[in-house]
The first five atom37 places (N, CA, C, CB, O) and aatype in JSON, in Angstrom:
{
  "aatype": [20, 20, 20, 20, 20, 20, 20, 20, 20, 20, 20, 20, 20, 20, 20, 20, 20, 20, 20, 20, 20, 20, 20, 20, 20, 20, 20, 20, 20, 20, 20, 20, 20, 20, 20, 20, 20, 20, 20, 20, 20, 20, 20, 20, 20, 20, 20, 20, 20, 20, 20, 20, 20, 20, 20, 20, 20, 20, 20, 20, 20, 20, 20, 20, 20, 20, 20, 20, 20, 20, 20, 20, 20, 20, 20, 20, 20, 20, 20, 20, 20, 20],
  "atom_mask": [
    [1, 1, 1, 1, 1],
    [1, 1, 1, 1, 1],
    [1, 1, 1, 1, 1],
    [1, 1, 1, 1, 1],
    [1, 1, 1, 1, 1],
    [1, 1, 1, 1, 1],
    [1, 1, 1, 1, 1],
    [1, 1, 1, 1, 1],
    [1, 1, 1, 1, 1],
    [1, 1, 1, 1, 1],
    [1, 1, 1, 1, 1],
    [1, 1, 1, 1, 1],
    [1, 1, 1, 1, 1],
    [1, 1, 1, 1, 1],
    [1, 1, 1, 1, 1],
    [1, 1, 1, 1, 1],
    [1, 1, 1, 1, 1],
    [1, 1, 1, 1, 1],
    [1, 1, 1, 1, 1],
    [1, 1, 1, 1, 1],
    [1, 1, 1, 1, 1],
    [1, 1, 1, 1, 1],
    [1, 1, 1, 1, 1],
    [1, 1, 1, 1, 1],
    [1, 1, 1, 1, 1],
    [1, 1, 1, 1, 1],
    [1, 1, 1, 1, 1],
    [1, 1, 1, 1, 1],
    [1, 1, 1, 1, 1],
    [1, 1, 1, 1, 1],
    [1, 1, 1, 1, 1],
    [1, 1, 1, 1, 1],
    [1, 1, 1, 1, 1],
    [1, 1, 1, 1, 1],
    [1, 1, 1, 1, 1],
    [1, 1, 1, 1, 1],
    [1, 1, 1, 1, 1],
    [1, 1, 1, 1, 1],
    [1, 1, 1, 1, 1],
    [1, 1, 1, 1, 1],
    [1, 1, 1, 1, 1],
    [1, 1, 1, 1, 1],
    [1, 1, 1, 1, 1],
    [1, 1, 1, 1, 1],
    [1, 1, 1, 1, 1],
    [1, 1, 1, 1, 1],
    [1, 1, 1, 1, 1],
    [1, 1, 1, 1, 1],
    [1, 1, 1, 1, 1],
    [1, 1, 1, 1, 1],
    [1, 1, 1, 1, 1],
    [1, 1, 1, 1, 1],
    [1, 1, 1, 1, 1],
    [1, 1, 1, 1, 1],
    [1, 1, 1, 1, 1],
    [1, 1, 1, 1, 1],
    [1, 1, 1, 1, 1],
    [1, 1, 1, 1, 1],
    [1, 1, 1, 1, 1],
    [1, 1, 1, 1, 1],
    [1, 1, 1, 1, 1],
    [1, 1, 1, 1, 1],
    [1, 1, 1, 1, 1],
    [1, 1, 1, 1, 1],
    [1, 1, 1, 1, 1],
    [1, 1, 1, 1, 1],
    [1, 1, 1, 1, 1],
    [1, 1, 1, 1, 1],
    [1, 1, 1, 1, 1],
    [1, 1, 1, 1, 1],
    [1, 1, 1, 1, 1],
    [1, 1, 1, 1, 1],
    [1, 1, 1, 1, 1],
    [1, 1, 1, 1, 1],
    [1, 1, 1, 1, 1],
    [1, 1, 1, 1, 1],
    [1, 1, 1, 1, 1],
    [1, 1, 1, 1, 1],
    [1, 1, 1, 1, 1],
    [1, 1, 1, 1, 1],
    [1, 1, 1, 1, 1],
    [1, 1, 1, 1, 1]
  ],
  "atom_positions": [
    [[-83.27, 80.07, 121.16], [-84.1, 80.02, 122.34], [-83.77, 81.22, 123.23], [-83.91, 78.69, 123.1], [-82.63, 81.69, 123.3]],
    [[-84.99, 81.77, 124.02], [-84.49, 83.18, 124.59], [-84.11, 82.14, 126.47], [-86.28, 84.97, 124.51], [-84.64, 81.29, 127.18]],
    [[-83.23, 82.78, 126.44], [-82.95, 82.23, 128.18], [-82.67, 83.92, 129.56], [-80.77, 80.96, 128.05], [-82.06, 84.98, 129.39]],
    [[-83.33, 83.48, 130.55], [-83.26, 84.53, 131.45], [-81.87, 83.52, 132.23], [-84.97, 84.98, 132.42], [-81.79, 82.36, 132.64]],
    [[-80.78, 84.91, 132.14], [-79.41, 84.16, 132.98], [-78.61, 85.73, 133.73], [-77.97, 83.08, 131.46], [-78.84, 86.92, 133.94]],
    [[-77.7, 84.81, 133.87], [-76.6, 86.65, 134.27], [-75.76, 86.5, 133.64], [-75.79, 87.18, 135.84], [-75.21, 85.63, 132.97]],
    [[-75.64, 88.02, 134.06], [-74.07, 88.66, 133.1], [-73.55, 89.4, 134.33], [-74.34, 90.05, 131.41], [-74.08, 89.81, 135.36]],
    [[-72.29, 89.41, 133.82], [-71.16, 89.59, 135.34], [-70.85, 91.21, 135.23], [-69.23, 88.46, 135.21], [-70.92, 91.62, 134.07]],
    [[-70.55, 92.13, 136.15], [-70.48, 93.0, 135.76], [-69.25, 93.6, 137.35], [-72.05, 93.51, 135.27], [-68.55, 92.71, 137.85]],
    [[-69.17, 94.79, 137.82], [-68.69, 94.93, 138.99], [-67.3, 94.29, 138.95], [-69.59, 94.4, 139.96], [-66.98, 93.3, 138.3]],
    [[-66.37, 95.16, 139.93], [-64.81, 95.2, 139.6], [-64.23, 93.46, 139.94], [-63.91, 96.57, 140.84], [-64.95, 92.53, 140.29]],
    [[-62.44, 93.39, 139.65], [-62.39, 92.67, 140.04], [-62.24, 92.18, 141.94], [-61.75, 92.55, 139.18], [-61.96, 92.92, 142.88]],
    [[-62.6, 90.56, 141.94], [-62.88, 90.75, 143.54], [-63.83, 90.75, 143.64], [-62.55, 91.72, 144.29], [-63.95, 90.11, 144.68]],
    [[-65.01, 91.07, 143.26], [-66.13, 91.94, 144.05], [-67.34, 92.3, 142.73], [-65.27, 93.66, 144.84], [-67.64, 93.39, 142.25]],
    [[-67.97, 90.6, 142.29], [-68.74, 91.04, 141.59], [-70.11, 91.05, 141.49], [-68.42, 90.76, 140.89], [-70.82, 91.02, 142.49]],
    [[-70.54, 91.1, 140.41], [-72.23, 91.69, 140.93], [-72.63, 91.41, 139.44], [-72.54, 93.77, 141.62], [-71.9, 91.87, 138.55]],
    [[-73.72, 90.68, 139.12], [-74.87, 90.29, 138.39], [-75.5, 90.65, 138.1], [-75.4, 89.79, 138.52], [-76.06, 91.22, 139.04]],
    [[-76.25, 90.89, 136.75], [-77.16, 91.67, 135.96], [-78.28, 90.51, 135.41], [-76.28, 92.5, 134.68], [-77.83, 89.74, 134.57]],
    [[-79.71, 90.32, 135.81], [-80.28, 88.96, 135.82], [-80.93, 89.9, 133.91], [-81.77, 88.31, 137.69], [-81.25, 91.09, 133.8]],
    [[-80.92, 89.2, 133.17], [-81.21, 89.75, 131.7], [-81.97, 88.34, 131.12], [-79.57, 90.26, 130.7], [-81.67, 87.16, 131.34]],
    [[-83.01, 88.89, 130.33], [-83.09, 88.31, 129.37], [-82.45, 88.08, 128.01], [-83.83, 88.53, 129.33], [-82.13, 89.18, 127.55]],
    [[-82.03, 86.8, 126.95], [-81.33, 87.09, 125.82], [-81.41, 85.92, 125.47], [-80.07, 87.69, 125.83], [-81.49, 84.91, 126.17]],
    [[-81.36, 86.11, 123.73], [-81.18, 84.82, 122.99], [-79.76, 84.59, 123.68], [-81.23, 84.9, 121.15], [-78.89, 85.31, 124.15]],
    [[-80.09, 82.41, 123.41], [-78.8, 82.1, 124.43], [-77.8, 81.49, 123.67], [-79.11, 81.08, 125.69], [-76.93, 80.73, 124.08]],
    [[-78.08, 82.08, 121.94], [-76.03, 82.16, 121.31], [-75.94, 83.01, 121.5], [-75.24, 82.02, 119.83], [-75.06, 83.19, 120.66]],
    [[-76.06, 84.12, 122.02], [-75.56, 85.93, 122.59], [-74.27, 85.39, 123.71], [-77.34, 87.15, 123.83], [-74.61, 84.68, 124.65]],
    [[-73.02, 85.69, 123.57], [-72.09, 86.07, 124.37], [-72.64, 86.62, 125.29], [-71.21, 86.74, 123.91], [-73.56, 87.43, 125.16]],
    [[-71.75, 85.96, 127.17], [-72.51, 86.21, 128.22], [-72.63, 87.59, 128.27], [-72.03, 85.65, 129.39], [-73.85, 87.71, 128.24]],
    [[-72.19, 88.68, 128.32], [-71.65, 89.89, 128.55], [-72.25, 90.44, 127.29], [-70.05, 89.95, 128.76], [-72.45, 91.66, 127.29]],
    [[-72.61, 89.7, 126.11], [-72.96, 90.74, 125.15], [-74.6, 91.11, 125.25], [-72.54, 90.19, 123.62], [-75.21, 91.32, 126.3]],
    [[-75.23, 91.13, 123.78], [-76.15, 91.84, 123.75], [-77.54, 91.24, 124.34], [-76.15, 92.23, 122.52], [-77.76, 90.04, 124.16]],
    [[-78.44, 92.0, 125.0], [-79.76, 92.01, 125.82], [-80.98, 92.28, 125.45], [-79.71, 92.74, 126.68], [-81.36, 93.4, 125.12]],
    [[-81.61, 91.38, 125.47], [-83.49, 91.73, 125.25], [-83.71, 92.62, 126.14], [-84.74, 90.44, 125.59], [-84.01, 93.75, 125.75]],
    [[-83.61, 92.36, 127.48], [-84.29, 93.19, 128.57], [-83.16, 92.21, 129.86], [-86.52, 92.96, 128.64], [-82.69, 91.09, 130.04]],
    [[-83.21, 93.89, 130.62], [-82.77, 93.46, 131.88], [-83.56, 93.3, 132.97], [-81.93, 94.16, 132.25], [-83.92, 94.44, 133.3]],
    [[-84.15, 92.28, 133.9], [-84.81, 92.18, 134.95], [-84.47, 91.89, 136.35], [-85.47, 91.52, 134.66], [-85.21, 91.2, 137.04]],
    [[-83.44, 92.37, 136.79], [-82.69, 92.24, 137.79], [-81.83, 92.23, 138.24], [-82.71, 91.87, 138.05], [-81.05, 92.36, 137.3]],
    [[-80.97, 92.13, 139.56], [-79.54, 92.18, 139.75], [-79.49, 91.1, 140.88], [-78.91, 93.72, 140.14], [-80.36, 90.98, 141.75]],
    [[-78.47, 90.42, 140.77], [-77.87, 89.87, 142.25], [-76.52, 90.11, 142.51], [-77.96, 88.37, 142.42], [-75.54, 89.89, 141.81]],
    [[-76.63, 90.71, 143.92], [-75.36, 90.87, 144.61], [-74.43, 90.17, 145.95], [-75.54, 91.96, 144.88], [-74.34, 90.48, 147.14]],
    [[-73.75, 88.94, 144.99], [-73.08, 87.79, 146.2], [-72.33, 88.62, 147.11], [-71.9, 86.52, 145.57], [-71.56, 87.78, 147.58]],
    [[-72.1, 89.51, 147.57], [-71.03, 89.93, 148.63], [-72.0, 91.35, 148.92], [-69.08, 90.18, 147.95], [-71.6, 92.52, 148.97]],
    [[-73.73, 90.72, 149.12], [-73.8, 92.38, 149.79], [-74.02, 91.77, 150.93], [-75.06, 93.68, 149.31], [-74.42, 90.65, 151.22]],
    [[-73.5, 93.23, 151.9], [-73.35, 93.75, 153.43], [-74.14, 94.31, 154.02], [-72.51, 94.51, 153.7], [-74.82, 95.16, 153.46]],
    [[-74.26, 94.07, 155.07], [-75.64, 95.38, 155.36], [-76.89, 95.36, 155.14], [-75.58, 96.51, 154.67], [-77.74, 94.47, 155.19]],
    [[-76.93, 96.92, 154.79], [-78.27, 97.73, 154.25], [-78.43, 97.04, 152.72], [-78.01, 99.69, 154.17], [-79.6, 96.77, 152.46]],
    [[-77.65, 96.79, 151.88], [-77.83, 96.16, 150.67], [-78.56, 95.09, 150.32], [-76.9, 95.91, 150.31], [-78.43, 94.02, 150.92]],
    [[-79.29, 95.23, 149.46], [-80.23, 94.02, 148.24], [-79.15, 93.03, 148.12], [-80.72, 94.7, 146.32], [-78.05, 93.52, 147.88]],
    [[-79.19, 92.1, 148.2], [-78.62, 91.01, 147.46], [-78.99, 90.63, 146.42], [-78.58, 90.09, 147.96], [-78.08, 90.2, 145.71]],
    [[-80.85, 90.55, 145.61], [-81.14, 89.82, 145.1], [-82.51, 90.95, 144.66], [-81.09, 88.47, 145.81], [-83.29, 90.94, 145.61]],
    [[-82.88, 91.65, 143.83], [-84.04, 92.26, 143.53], [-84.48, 91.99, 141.69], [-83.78, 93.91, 144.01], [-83.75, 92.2, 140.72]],
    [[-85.62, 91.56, 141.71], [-85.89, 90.66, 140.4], [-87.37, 91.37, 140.37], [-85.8, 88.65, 140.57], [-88.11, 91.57, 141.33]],
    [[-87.59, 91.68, 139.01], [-88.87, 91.91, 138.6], [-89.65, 91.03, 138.35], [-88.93, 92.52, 137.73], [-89.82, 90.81, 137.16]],
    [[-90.41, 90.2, 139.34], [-91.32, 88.9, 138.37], [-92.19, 89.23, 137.91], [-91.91, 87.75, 138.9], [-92.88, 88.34, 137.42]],
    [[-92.51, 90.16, 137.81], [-94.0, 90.1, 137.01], [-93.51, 90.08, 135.29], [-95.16, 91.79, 137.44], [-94.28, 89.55, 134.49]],
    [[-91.8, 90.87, 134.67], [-91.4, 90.46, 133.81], [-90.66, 88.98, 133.43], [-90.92, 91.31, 133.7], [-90.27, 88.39, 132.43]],
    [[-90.71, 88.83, 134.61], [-90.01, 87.19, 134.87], [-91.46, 86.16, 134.11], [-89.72, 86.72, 137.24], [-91.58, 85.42, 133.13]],
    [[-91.99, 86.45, 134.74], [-93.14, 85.91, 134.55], [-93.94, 85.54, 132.89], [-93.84, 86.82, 135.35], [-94.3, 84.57, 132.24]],
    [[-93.89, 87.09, 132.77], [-94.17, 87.61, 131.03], [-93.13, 86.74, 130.65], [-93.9, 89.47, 130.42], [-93.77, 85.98, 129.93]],
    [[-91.67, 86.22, 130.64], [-91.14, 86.01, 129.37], [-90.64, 84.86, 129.79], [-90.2, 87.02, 128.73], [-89.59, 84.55, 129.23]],
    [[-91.18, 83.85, 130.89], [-91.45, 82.49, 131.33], [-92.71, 82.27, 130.31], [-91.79, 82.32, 133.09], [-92.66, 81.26, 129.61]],
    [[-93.91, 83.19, 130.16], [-95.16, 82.62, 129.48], [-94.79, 82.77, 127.75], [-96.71, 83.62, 130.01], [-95.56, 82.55, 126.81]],
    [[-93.38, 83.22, 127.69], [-93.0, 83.74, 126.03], [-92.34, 82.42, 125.42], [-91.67, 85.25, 125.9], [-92.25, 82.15, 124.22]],
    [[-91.86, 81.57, 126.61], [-91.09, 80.21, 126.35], [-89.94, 79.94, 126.67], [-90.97, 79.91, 125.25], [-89.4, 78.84, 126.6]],
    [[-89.1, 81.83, 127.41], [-87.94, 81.6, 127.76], [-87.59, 80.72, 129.42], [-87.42, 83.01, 127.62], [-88.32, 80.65, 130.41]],
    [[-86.29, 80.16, 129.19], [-86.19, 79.24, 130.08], [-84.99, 79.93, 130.95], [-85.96, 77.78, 129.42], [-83.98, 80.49, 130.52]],
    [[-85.37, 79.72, 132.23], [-84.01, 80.29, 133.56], [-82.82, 79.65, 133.45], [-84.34, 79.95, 135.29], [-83.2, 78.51, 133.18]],
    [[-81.73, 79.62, 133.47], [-80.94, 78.62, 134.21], [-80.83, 78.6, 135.48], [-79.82, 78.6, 133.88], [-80.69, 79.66, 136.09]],
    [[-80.88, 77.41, 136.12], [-80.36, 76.77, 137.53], [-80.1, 77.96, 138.36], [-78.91, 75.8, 137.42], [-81.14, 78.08, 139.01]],
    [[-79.44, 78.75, 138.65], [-79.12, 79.81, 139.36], [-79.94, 80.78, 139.21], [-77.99, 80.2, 139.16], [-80.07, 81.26, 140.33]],
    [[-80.7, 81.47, 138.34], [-82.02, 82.24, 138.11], [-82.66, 81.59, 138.88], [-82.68, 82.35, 136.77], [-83.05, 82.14, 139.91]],
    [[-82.99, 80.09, 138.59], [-84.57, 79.67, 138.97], [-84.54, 79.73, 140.6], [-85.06, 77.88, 138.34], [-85.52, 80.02, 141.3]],
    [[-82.92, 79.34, 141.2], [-82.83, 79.67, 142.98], [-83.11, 81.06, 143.16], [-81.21, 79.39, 143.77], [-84.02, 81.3, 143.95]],
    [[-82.38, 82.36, 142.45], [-82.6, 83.7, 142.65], [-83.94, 83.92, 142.67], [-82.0, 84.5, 141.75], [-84.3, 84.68, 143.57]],
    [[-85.03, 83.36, 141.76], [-86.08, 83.91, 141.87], [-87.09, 83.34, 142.86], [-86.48, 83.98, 140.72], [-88.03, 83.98, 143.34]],
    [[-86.75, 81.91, 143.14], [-87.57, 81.9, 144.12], [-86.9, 82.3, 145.93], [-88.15, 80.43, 143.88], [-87.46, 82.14, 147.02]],
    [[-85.83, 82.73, 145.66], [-85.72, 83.42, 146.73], [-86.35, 84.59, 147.01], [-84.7, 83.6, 146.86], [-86.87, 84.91, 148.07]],
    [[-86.24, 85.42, 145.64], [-86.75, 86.62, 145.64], [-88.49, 87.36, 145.92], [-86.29, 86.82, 144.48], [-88.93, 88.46, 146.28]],
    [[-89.18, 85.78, 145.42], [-90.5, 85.23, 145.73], [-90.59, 85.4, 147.03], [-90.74, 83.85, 145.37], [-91.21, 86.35, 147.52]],
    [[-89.85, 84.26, 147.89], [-90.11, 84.14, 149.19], [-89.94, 85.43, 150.18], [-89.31, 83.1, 149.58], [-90.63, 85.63, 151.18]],
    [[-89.0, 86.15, 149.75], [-88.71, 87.72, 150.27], [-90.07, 88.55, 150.03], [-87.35, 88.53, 149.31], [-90.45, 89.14, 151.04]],
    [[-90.81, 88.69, 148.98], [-91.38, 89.1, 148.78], [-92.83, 89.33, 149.28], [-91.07, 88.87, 148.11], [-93.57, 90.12, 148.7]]
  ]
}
């Protein structure tokens, strides 16, 4: 099954999210269909916290892939920003 989730990326302390599509026996960190976004829990400022492509969100919601729980809040935050 393809699932839209994150992968962790950014030092320790201080990390930061890569929102990807991927079959979901793929190791979190390993290999990627497509990347559609980032979220960043500790941004400051001038910084994005949360920038998501839905219109590919969208495309590979209508392909059958499924969010997990934390996607599906990111994106409709990212909705409502929008």
């Amino acid at each position: 099954m393809v699932k839209i989730r994150l992968t962790r990326g950014g030092a320790k302390k201080r990390p930061f999210y890569h929102i990807i599509v991927t079959d979901s026996r793929s190791a979190r960190d390993g290999r990627n269909i497509e990347r559609v976004g980032f979220y960043n829990p500790v941004a400051s400022g001038n910084e994005k916290q949360v920038e998501l492509n839905t219109e590919r969100v969208q495309y590979w919601i209508g392909q059958g892939a499924q969010m997990t729980d934390k996607v599906a809040n990111l994106y409709k935050q990212a909705a409502k920003a929008a």
